[in-house]
N, C-alpha and C positions, 0 to 999 in steps of 0.2 A: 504494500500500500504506500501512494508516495505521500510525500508531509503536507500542510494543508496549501502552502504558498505554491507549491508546486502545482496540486490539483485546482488550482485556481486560478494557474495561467495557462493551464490544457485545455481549463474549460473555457476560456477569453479565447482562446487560439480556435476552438472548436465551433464554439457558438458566435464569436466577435463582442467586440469593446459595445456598452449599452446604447442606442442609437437615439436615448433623447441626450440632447447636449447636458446642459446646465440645470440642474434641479433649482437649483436658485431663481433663475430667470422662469422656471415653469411654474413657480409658487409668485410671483410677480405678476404673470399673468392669468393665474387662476380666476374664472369667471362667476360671479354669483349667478346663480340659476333660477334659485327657488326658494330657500329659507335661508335663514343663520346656522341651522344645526346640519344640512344639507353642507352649506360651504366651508363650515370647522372639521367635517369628517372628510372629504377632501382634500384640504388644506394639510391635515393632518395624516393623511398617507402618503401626500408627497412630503411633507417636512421630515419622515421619519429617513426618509433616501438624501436628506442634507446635511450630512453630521453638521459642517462646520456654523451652522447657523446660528446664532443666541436665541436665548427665551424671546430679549427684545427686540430682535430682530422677525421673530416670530410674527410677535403680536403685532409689529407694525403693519407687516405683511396682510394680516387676517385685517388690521383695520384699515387699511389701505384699501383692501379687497369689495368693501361692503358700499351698501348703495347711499349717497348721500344723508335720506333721510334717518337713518341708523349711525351712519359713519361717523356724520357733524358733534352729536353726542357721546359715541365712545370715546370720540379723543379731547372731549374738551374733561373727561375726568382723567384722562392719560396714565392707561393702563401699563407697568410694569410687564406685565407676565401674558403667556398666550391666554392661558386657565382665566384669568380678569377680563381680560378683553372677550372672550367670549358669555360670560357671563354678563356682561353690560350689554353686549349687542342681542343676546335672547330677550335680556329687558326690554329695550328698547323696540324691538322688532313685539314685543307682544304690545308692547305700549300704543304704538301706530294703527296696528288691529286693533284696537280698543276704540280709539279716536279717529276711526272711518267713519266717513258719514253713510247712515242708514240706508241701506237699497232703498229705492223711490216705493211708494204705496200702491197698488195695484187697482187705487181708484181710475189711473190712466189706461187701464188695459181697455176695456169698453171701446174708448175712442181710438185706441191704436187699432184694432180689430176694427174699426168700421172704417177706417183708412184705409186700410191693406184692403179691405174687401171692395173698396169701389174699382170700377173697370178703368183700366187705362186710355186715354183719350185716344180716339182713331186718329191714323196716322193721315198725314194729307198725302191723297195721290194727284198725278199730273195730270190727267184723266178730267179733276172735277173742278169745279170752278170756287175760288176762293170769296169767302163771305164777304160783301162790302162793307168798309172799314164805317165803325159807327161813329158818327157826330158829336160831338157834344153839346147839353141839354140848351144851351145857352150859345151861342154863334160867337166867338172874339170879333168878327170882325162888324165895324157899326157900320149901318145902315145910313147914316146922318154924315152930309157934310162937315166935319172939323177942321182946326188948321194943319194938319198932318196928312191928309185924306182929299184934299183943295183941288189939287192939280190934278189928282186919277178923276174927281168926279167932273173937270171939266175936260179933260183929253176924251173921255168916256161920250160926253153930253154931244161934243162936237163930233167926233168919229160915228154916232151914231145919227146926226140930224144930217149927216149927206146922201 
């Protein structure tokens, strides 16, 4: 049996050197997903592949990692240790779930339902003839000679007395 330094560069030799680069840079860029306890258990299987890490190097990491409205409050208490810092972003992260505002009341469902259900206006085809544009109730333009109006009503008067 060979000694263990040995069986450890047979098996690098056999299988190759590990092909993510930097455990460091992959704990950098760890992405929150879904919860706080989702991205510490993550977080925490790759920190176990980076010995040379610190604790506080850790936690800055983990709070680095988190979404602003979690994030902004675990560092303004500025957590020491990973173990603290995760323990302040479960607070946190349940604190925000608390102070959601209520789903809406389903007084609105009625009228959403008879929305959806009206038929969609027909499409205009080239075929038919387009509805004549409607008026309004009251005419802008006056009927009565004024001094803006002067000269159309005598170019008018005369163009039509030849």
């Amino acid at each position: 049996m060979p000694p263990w330094d040995r069986f450890r560069d047979l098996c690098l030799l056999r299988f190759g050197p590990p092909i993510r680069g930097s455990r460091l840079a992959e704990l950098g860029r760890l992405p929150f997903t879904n919860t706080v306890q989702d991205f510490a258990d993550r977080l925490q299987a790759l920190a176990c592949h980076a010995p040379g890490v610190t604790g506080q190097q850790r936690a800055e990491l983990f709070v680095g990692g988190l979404p602003d409205y979690i994030r902004v409050d675990v560092e303004l208490q500025a957590p020491q240790d990973l173990q603290t810092a995760m323990h302040l972003a479960r607070a946190y992260e349940r604190r925000a779930q608390a102070v959601q505002p209520a789903p809406r009341p389903a007084a609105d469902a009625p009228l959403i339902r008879c929305l959806r259900s009206r038929p969609p206006p027909a499409p205009h085809r080239p075929d038919q003839r387009a509805p004549p544009p409607r008026l309004p109730a009251r005419s802008a333009v006056s009927h009565r000679p004024n001094s803006s109006n002067v000269a159309v009503w005598a170019f008018a008067s005369i163009a039509t007395s030849r």
